[in-house]
Each structure stands twice: as C-alpha cells, then as structure tokens.
PLY file of the C-alpha trace (Angstrom):
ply
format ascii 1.0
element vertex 239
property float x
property float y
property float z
element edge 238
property int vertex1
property int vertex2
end_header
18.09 -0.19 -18.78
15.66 -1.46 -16.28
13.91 0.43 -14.04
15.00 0.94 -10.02
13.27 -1.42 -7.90
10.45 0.67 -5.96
7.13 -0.25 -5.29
4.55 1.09 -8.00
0.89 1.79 -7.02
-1.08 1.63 -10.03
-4.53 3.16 -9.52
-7.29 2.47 -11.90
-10.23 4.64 -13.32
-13.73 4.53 -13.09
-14.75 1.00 -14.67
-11.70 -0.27 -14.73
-9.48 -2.86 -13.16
-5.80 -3.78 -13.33
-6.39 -5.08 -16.96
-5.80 -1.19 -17.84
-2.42 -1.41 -16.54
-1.61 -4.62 -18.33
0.42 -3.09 -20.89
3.00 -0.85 -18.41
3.14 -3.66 -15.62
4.44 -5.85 -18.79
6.88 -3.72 -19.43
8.17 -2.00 -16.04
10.47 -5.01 -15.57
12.10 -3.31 -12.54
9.32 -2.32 -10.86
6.77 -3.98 -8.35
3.39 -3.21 -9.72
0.81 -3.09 -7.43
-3.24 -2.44 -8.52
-5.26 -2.44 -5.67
-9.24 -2.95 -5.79
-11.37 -0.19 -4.59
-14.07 -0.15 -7.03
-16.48 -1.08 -3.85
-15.83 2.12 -2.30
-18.06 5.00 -2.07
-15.50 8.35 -1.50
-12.16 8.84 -3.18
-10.91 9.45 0.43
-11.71 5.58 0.71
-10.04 4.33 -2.41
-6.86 6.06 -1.68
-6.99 3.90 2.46
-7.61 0.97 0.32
-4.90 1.83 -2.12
-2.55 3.14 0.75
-2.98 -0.49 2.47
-1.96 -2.43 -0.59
1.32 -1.46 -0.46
4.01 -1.27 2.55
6.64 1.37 2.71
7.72 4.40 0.12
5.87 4.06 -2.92
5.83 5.65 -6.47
2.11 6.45 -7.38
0.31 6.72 -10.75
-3.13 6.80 -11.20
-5.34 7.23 -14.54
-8.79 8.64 -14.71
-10.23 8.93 -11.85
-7.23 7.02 -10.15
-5.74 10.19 -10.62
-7.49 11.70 -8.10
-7.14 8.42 -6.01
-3.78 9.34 -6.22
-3.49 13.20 -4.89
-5.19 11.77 -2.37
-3.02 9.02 -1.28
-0.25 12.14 -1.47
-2.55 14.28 1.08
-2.82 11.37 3.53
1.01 9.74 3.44
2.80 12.65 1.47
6.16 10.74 3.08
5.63 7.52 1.83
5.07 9.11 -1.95
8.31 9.02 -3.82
7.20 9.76 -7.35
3.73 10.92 -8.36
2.03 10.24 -11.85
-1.29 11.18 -12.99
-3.05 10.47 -15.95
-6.13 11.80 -18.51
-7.59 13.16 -14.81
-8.54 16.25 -12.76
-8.34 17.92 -9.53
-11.10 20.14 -8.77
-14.13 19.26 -6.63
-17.56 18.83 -9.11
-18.08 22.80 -9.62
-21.25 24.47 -8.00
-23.96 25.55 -10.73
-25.08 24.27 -14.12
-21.63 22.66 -14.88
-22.04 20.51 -11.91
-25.78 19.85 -12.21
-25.27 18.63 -15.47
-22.64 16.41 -14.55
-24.48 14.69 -12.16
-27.26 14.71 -14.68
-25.37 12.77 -17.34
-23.29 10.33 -14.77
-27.25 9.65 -13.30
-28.25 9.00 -16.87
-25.60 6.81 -17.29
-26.38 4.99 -14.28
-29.94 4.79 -15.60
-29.06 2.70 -18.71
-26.98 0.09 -16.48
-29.73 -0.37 -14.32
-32.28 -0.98 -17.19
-29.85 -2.45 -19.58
-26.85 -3.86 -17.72
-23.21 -2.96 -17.78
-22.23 -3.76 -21.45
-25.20 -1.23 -23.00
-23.72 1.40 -20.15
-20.60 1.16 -21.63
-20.82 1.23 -25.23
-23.03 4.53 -24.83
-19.97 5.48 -22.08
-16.67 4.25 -24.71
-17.72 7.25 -27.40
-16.07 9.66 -25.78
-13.60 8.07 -24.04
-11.09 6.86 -26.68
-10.07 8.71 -30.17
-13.06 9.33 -32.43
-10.26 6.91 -35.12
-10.12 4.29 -32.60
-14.02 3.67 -32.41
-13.67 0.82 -35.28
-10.98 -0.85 -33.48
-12.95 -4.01 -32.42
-9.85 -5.34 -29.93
-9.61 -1.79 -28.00
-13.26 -1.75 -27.24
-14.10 -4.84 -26.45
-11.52 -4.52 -24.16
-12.51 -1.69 -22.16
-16.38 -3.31 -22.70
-14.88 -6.42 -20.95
-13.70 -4.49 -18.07
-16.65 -2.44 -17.39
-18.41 -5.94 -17.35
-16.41 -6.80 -14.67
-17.82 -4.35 -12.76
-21.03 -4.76 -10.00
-23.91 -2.14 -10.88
-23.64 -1.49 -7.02
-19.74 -1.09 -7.35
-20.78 1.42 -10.43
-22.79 3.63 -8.21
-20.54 3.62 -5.53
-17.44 4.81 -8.29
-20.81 7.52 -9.21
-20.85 8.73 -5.87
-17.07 9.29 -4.85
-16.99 11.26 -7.80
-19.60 13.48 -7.41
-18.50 14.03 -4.08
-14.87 14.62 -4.96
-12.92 16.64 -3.18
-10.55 19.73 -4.38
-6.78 18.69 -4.90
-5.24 22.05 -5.28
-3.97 21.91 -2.01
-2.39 18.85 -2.85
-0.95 19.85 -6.22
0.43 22.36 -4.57
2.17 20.16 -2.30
4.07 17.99 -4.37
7.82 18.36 -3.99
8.42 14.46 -5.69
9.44 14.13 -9.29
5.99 14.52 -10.85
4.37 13.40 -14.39
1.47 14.78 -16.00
0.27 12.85 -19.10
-2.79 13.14 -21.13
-4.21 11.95 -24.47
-3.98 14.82 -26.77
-7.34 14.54 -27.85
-8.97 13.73 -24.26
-12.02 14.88 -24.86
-13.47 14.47 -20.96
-10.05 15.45 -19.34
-8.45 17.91 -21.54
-4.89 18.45 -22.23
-5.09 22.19 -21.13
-6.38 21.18 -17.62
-3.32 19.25 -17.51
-1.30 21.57 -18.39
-3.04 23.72 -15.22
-2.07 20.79 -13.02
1.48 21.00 -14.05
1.85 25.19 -13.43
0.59 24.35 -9.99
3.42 22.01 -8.85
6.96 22.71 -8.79
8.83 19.33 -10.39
6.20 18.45 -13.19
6.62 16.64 -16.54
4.21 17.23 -18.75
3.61 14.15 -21.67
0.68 14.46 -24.42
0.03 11.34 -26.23
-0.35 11.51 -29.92
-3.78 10.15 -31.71
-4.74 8.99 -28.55
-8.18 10.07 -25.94
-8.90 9.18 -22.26
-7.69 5.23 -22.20
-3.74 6.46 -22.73
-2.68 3.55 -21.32
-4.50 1.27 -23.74
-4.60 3.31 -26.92
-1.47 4.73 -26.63
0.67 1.79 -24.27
4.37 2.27 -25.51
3.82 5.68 -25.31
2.36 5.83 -21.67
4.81 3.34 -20.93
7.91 5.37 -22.32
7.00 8.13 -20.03
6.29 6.13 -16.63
9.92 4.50 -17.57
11.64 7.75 -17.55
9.31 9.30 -14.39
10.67 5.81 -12.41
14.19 7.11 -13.48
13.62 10.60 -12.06
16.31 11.40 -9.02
0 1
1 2
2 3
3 4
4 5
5 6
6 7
7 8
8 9
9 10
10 11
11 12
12 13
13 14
14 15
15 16
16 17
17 18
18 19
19 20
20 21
21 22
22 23
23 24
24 25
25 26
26 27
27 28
28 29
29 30
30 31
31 32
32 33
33 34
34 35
35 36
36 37
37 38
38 39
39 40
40 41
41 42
42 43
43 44
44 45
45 46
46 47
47 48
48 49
49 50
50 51
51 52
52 53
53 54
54 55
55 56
56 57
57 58
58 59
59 60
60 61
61 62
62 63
63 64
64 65
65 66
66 67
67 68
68 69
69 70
70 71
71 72
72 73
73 74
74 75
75 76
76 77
77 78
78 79
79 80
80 81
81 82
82 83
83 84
84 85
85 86
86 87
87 88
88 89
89 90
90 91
91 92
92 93
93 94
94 95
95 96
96 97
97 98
98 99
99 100
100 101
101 102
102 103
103 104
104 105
105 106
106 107
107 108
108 109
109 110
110 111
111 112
112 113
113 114
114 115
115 116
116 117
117 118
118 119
119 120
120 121
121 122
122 123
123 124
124 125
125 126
126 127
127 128
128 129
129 130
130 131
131 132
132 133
133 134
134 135
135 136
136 137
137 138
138 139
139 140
140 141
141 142
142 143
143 144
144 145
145 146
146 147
147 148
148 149
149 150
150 151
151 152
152 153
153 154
154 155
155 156
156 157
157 158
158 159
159 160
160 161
161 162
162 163
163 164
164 165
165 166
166 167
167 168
168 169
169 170
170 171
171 172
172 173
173 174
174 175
175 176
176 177
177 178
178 179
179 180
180 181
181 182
182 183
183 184
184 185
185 186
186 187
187 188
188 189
189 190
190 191
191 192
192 193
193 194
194 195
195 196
196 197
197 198
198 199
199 200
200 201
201 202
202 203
203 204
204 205
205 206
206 207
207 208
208 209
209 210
210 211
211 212
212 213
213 214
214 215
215 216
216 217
217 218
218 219
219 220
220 221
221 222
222 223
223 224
224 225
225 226
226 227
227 228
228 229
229 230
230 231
231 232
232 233
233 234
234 235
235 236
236 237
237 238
C-alpha cells in the first residue's frame, strides 16, 4: 500500500542536508518529497519562509533536529496549508534564561571555535559523539556519512544554523495549536533531545503519535531508517 499523493516537506537539522532524508524519500513511493535549503539562514523564522516557498499548496511537514522546530514554525505562519505535522529527535522551547542557556551557548561557541581553527570535518567528529548511539560509534558507513554532510556545510552557513538556534523562539503556542494528525518520534536513547521531552510535546497537542526508536540516538532517520520510515508511512495514512 502506497502512500496518498500529498506534498511532503522534509526539513533537515543542523548540519545536514537532504542526504538525511535519503532513506524515507526512497521509500515514500507515494509521496512528493520536498527538502528545501535553508542552511544560509540566520533565524528559524527564516528557514521555515524558505521552507514555506519550496512547496505550493497543502503540505504534510516533518522536520528532524532542529528542522523540527523549522517545522512548528512553518505551522505558526501557514497553519492552513499544514495537513500532517511530524517532528523528530527535536524541541520546542526558546534557549532557557540562566546557566542552562549560558552553557549552551558556551558549548555551541566552542564548537564553532574548533571549525574555525580546524575546519568542518574536526567540528564534527568532536559534534557525532553524542549524536548517534554510543553502539553505533564504530560503524564506519554511519559516520562518515553524517561527517560527509557536515562537510557540505559553509563555516558561515554553520554560524548562521548557531545563531537561529540560540535565538529560537518558544513553540508552545504552536504545539498547542495543532489540530492535524501529528507524530512525535525520537531515538530512545537521544541523548541531546530526550525521549521524555517528547513525550511533553505530545501531552501538549491533541492528535499526537508518539514513536521511540529502538537502539537508536539523535540521527533516527539514519540509524534507525525502516523504523523512521514505518512511522512517517503510517502518519501519511492518518485521516
């Protein structure tokens, strides 16, 4: 059974580019994949005009990582044209006031630091520790994968991701909101985007799905694809 035909907005993470979608959009024969490029914007309230523009007419959206919050707010700004919403191993409150948000910024900045001294690849492989399982370290394919992506990426687009994340703005409004069948999937063991956060998201919005992914950390859709793409399958299904 194939998936209805609808529009899908695919909305990629920080450091990431349609590549991270490359699994589902195999697989979502039905569908119309679309993975617009914002990684040269600077606010999330950017990415989600850039992302809104890709696409023409109702839409299903899922976004991963910080796509996720691309995609609450493509729902804010067109909540009509959003059929479906899916978010992924992501968040929705603004960068909290206090140590927990100094320290934050502190380690995003340090981050920054070692891609401006040592260039994208040394960024990442510092970055990649605690983004997939702790198991899935050794698994040479996986990360050169995700080190090929991030390689992809400008040091000036980099800082610009930086900044529209530090500057984020709160989605609980948004979550709220949502009256569209909604999915809410996380890698169990998502160490920067936990699965109880998720599980926050979910008691916020009224038609929510919630899907952990076994064995698997932040980069569902890569260390966990049939998984991820199981659930998306049955969200596109969703009257």
């Amino acid at each position: 059974m194939s998936e209805p035909d609808t529009t899908v907005l695919m909305l990629p993470g920080l450091l990431c580019d349609a590549d991270v979608w490359e699994p589902q959009i195999a697989s979502l024969t039905g569908a119309r994949c679309v993975v617009p490029d914002y990684r040269a914007a600077d606010s999330i309230t950017r990415m989600a005009q850039i992302a809104l523009a890709a696409a023409a007419g109702p839409v299903s959206v899922v976004g991963h990582s910080m796509g996720g919050r691309v995609a609450l707010e493509v729902a804010r700004l067109a909540p009509l044209r959003v059929m479906r919403l899916a978010l992924l191993d992501t968040g929705y409150q603004a960068r909290p006031a206090g140590p927990a948000g100094e320290y934050e910024a502190r380690e995003r900045r340090r981050l920054v630091a070692i891609a401006r001294t040592h260039g994208m690849r040394a960024m990442g492989s510092e970055w990649v520790r605690g983004m997939v399982h702790p198991d899935r370290l050794d698994d040479a394919a996986l990360v050169d994968r995700i080190l090929a992506m991030i390689e992809r990426q400008s040091f000036d687009s980099y800082l610009c991701q930086v900044n529209a994340l530090l500057t984020r703005p709160d989605a609980t409004e948004v979550l709220q909101s949502i009256r569209c069948p909604a999915l809410i999937g996380c890698g169990r063991e998502d160490a920067w985007s936990p699965l109880a956060r998720h599980e926050e998201m979910a008691r916020l919005m009224r038609h929510a799905t919630v899907a952990a992914f076994d064995q698997c950390g932040h980069m569902a859709t890569l260390e966990q694809p049939a998984a991820v793409t199981q659930s998306l399958q049955q969200w596109l299904r969703a009257p």
